[in-house]
C-alpha positions as CSV (number, residue, x, y, z in Angstrom):
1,X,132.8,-63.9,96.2
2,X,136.5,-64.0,95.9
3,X,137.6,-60.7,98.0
4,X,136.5,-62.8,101.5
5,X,138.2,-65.6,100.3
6,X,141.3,-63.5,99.5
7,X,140.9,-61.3,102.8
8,X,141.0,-64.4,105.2
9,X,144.0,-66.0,103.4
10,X,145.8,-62.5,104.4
11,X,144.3,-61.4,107.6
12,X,142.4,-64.4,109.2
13,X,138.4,-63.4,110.4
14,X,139.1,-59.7,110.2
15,X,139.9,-60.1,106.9
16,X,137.2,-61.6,105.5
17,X,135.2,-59.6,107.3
18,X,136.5,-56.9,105.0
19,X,137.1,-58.6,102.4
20,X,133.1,-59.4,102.7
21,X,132.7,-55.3,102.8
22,X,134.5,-54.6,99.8
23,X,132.6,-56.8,98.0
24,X,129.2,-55.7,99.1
25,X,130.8,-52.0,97.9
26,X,131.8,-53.4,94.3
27,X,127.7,-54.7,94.3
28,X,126.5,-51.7,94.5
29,X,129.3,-49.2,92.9
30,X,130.3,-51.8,89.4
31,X,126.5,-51.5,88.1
32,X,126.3,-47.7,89.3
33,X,129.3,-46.8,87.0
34,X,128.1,-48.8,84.4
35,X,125.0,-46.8,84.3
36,X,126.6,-43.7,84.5
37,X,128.9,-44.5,81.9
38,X,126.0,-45.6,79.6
39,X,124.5,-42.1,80.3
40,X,128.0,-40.2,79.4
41,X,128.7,-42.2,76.2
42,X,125.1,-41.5,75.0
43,X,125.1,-37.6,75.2
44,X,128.5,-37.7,73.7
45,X,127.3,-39.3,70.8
46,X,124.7,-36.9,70.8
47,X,126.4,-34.1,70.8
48,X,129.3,-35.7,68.2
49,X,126.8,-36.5,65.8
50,X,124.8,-32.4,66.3
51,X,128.0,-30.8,66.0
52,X,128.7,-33.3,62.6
53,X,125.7,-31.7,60.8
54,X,126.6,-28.1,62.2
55,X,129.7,-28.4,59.8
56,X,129.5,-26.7,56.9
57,X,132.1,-28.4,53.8
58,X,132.0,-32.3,54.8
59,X,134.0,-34.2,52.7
60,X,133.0,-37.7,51.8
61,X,134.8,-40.6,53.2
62,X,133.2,-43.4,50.7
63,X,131.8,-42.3,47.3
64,X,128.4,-43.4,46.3
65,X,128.8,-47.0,44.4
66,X,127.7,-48.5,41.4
67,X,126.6,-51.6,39.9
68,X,126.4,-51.6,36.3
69,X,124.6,-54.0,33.9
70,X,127.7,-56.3,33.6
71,X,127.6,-56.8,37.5
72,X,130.8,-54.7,37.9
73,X,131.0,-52.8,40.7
74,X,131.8,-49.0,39.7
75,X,132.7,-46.0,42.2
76,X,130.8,-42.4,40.9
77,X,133.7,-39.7,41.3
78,X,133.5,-35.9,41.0
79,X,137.3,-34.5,41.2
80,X,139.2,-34.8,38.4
81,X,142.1,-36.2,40.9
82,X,140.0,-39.0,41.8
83,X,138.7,-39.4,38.1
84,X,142.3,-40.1,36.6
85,X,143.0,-42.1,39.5
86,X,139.8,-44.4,39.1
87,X,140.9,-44.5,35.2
88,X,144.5,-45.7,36.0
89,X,142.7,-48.8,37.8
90,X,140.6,-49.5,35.2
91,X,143.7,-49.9,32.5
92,X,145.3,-51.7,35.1
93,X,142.2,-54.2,35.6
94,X,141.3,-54.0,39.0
């Protein structure tokens, strides 16, 4: 609606003639690039999340989590790096 609007301010009739063309072009091409982008976004997640599960040694990013009986929250660990780590923070108190 505004294209006309700003195509007659600059060029008179002729103008929003065109200004009336570009906007009949955005109608159709804005929803058609939507689409298609819906459609390129999806099989990249696709193949992102096959080629995930084709790796072999996957690390972890967030260890499994525990609440005990006393309603503390508790993180399992399996390296010894990240045991003494987890022990420092529990002297400290946190």
């Amino acid at each position: 609606m505004t294209q006309p609007v700003k195509g007659a301010q600059k060029e008179g009739f002729v103008g929003a003639l065109k200004g009336a063309g570009r906007g009949l072009v955005g109608v159709v091409v804005k929803p058609t690039v939507g689409v298609v982008d819906l459609v390129a976004r999806t099989t990249e997640g696709i193949a992102n999340t096959a080629s995930y599960f084709e790796q072999k040694n996957r690390a972890r990013k967030r260890y499994p989590r525990y609440i005990g009986r006393n309603q503390m929250l508790s993180v399992r660990v399996s390296t010894i790096s990240c045991t003494i780590s987890h022990s420092a923070l529990q002297l400290r108190g946190c």
